[in-house]
C-alpha angles and dihedrals in degrees: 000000000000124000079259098053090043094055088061112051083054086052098053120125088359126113112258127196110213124198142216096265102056092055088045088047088044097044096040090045082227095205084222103053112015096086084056102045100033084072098053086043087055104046081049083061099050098053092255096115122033098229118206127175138173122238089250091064083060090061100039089062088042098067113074087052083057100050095050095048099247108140089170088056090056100047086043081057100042091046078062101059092030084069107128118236087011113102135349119243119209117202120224110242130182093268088052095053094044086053086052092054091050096057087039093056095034094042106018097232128151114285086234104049082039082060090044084047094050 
C-alpha cells in the first residue's frame, strides 16, 4: 500500500477538513497532486471518509473561473461541491470568524487559513 493508500485507511470512517488546495489541485487535475488528492476525493465519495469543508473553502476555488472570465467553469465547480451526499459544507459565523481573529492575532497566521483553522 502507498503513503496515499495508507492515509486513508487511517482516515476511514473518521471526519476530514479539506482545504482549498486539495479541491483546486482535484478540479484543475493539477499533474503534481492529483494523483495524490483524487484518492482521497474518491474514498470521500464512497462513503469511506466523512468529508467536511467551510464555505470559504467554496470561494477560495472559485476564484481562478472567475479571473479568467469563465462563468461555465464556475458552475461546472459549484455543480461539484453541490453533489448531494458528497461533502459537508460548514458555513463561517461570527463566532467562527472571532475565533479566526483570535488565532491570527495569537499565531499570525493568514486571516484566511486562521478561518480554515477555526
Amino acid at each position: 500500500m502507498g503513503k496515499v493508500d495508507d492515509a486513508i485507511a487511517r482516515m476511514a470512517g473518521h471526519r476530514v477538513y479539506l482545504d482549498t488546495n486539495v479541491f483546486v489541485y482535484f478540479l484543475d487535475r493539477n499533474p503534481d497532486y492529483f494523483p495524490v488528492v483524487a484518492p482521497i476525493i474518491e474514498a470521500i465519495d464512497s462513503g469511506l471518509i466523512i468529508g467536511y469543508t467551510g464555505d470559504a473553502a467554496i470561494a477560495e476555488t472559485l476564484v481562478k473561473p472567475y479571473q479568467t472570465g469563465n462563468p461555465a467553469l464556475a458552475a461546472s465547480f459549484k455543480a461539484f461541491f453541490s453533489t448531494e451526499d458528497f461533502l459537508s459544507i460548514q458555513p463561517h459565523d461570527a463566532g467562527t470568524f472571532d475565533l479566526a481573529a483570535q488565532l491570527r492575532a495569537k499565531r499570525g497566521l493568514k486571516f484566511i487559513d486562521a478561518l480554515h483553522y477555526a
